[in-house]
N, C-alpha and C positions, 0 to 999 in steps of 0.2 A: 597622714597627709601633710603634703609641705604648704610654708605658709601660702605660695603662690598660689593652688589649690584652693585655699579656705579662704582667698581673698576674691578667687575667679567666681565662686559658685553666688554668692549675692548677687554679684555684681550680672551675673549672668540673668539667674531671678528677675532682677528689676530691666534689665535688657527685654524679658519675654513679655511679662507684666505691659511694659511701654508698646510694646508690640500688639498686642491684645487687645490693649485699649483702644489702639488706632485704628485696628480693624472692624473691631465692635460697632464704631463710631462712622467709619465709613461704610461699614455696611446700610446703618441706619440712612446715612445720607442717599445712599444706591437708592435703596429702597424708597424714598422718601420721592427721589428724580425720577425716577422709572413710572411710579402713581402719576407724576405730573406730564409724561412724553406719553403713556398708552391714555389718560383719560381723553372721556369721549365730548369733544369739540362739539358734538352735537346733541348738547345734553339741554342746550335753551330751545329757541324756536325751530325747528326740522325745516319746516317749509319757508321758501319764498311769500312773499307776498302776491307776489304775482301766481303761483301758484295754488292756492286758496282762493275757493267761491262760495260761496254762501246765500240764502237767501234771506230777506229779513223783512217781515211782514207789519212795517210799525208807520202807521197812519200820521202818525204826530206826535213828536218828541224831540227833548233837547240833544244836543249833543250825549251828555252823561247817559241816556238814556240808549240810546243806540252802541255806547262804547260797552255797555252793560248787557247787549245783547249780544254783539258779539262775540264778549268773552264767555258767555256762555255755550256758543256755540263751536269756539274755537281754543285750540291751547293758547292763544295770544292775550297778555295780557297789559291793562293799559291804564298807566303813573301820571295824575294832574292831582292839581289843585283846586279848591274852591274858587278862585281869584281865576283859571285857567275855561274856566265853563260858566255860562252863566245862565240863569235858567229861568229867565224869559227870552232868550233867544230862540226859535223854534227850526227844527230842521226841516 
């Protein structure tokens, strides 16, 4: 073999190598974008509000008390605080 030969084949090596990686690497990213364009947008609440009825059979209670009835009755689910509900206020 001439030297040019035994200088191409490294050099060629680290060309494929470079190559490789890069596809490796975009493949992950493909893959990574694609999970994030086909997930399903409709994975939190399905329905409207307006489209959900319910009945709810509570004589007297607070707020928290009725938000608590709800959620059990419906996939909705619902984020306060102490300081948000106060429980002598009666509904």
């Amino acid at each position: 073999m001439s030297k040019t030969t035994q200088n191409m084949i490294p050099s060629f090596y680290k060309t494929m190598i470079s190559f490789f990686k890069f596809a490796f690497f975009s493949a992950i990213l493909l893959s990574a974008s694609i999970n994030e364009v086909f997930a399903d947008s409709n994975s939190g609440q399905v329905k409207s509000i307006d489209e959900v009825y319910i009945k709810l059979d509570i004589r007297e209670g607070n707020l928290e008390v009725i938000l608590n009835a709800i959620e059990k009755k419906t996939d909705y689910s619902f984020f306060y605080t102490e300081n948000n509900i106060r429980d002598n206020e009666k509904i």
